[in-house]
N, C-alpha and C positions, 0 to 999 in steps of 0.2 A: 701665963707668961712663957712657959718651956713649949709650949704649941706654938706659940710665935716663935720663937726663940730657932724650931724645929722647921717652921716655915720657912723663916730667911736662908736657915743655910741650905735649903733643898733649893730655896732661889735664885740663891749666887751657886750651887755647885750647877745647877739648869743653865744660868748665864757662861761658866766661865765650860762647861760641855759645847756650845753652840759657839762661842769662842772660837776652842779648839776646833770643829768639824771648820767653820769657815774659815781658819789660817791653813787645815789640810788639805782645803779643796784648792785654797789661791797656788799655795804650795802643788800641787799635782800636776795644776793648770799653767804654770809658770813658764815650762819646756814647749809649751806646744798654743803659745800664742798665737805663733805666727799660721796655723792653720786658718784660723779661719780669713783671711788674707790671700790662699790661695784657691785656683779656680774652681778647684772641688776641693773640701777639706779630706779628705780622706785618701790625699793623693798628689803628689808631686810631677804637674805636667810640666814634659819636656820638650822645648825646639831642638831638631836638629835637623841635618840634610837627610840622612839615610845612605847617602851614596857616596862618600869618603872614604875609604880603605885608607887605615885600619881603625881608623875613629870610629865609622858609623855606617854601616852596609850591610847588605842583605845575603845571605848564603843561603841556599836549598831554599829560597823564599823569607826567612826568621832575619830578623833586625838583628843584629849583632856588633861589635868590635870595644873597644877601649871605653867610647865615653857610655857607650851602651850600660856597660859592667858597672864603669863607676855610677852613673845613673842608676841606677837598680841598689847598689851598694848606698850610697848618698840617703837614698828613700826611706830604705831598710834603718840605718843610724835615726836618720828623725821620726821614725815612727810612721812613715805612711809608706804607701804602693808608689813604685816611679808609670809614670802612663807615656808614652811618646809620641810625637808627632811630628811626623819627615814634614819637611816644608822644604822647597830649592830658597836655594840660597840669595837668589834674588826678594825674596818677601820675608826672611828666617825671621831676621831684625826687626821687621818693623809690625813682625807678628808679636813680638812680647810688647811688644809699643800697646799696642791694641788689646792687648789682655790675653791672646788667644792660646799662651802656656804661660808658666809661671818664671822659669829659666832656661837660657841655651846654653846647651853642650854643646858646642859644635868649634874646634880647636880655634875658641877666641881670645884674639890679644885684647889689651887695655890700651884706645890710643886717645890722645886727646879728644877729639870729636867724640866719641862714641861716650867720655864720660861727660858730658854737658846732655847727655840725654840718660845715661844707667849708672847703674853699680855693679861691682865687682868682686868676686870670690877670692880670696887669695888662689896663686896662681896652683894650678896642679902637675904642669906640664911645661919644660923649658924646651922648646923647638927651635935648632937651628937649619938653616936654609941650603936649599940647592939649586943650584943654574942648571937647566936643563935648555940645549940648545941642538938645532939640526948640526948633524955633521957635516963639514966641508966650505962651514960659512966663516967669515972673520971674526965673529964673537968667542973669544979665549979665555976672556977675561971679565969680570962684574963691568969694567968702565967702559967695554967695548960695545955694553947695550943700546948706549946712548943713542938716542932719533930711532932704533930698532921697532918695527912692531912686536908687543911679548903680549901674552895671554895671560891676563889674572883678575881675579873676582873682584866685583864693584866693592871698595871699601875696605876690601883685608891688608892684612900687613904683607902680605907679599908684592900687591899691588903698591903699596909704603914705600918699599928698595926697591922697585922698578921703577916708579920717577923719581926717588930720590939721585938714583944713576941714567935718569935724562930720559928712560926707555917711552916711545908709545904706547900706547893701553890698548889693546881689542879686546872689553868686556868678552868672560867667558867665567859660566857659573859653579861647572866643574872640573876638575882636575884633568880625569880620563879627556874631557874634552877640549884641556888644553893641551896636552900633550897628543892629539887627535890634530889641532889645529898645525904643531908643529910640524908633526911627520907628512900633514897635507903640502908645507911648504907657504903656507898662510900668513905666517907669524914665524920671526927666528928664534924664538923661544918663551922660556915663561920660569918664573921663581917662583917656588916652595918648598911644604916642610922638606926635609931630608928625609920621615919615616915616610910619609907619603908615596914618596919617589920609589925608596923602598921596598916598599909593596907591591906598588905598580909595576916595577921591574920583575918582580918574584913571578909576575904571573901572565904577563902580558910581553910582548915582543919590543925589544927597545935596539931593532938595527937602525943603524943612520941617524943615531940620538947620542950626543954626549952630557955626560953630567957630573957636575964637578961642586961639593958641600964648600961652600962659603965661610968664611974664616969669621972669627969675632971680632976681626978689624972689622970687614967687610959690612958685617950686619950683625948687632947685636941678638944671642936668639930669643926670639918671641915666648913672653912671659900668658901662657893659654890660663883663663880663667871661666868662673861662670857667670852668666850675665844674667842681670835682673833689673825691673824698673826700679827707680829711683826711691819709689816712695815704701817699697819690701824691705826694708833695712830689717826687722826682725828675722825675713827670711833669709836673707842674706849670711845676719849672725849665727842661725843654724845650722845653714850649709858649713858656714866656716869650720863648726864644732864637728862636723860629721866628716868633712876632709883630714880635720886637725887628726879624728881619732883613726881614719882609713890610712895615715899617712904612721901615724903612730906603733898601729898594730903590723903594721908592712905590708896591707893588701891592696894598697893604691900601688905600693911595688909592684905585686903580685899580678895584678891585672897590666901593669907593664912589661913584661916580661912575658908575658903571655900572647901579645899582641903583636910585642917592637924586638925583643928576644933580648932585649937592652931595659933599662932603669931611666926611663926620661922623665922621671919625676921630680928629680933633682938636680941641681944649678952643677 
């Protein structure tokens, strides 16, 4: 009887060991569901253009700028490598459609259309706008774009307040190449971010170009997030966790300030 006795409890202390290991594995396993959901588990693939100043561009050849940092940073909090891949902007979208990264960085708003197809990151980046127009023409004002040709990317929110104020559209995929189109005389102008402009000015030649930041009457500023297919909601909610703790510790600042010399992180 005490052999038995001896038995059972080396039975149940057997059962209630294998217990414990399996609620420590579910438990381990809990944080990083969402891996295997993404293109390679062991890695966090990224859309973006590459050729955005100061978001996402290339210096000395090397990838770099804002969403670059936070991309790397992002990875790093969930546990895996960020991997990148420039795409123009005309396929960026419809490359996470098709699976070919897991999220875009690339300074996107949340607009109606765009969520009947994704989900959304809380935002990281509040961007207000700027009219950038040839000098010497009659456009002074936002409502003077109206019937205007302006230059802005299929789908983005700049292109949003450019017909919202009546203006005509000449698709054009990048920035440099819209304010290219301006100074050809092509187009009398084109709307975006205010850092963008920023940059652009810092480094590039802006005679015979006025530019003038847009009020919050004018245009509410654009709430940038990261995008992902509909069905990542895990992924989604880890990103969220890993912005919450980048925003938390101050280094989503940090990487703004670095880039914009300013804190556009916040409203």
């Amino acid at each position: 009887m005490k052999i038995r006795r001896h038995l059972s409890k080396l039975l149940l202390l057997g059962a209630a060991f294998i217990v414990a290991i399996t609620l420590s594995a579910c438990g381990s396993n809990s944080g990083s569901g969402f891996k295997k959901d993404l293109v390679q588990s062991d890695q966090l693939t990224i859309g973006l253009e590459g050729t955005y100043a100061p978001y996402s561009y290339r210096k000395d050849g090397k990838l770099t700028g804002f969403e670059v940092e936070l991309g790397k940073a992002m990875a790093k909090k969930m546990g895996v490598k960020a991997k990148f891949v420039p795409t123009k902007w005309d396929s960026l979208v419809a490359g996470l459609g098709s699976g070919k990264y897991d999220v875009v960085l690339n300074n996107i708003t949340v607009t109606p259309e765009r969520k009947k197809s994704y989900i959304f990151s809380n935002p990281y980046i509040y961007s207000k706008y700027v009219l950038v127009t040839r000098a010497g023409t009659n456009v002074k004002d936002i409502k003077d774009i109206k019937g205007k040709k302006f230059a802005e990317g299929t789908g983005t929110n700049n292109e949003q307040v450019a017909k919202k104020y009546g203006a005509q559209i000449v698709p054009s995929g990048e920035f440099v190449n819209s304010v290219n189109l301006v100074k050809q005389k092509r187009v009398y102008g084109t709307i975006n971010s205010v850092d963008s402009w920023n940059s652009y000015s810092s480094e590039q030649p802006t005679i015979g170009l006025n530019a003038r930041q847009l009020t919050n009457d004018e245009a509410e500023p654009a709430q940038i997030s990261a995008m992902f297919n509909k069905k990542d909601t895990k992924l989604q909610k880890e990103a969220n966790k890993a912005l919450n703790a980048l925003r938390k510790n101050g280094q989503l600042k940090k990487i703004s300030m670095k880039y914009f010399n300013k804190d556009i992180t916040e409203k």
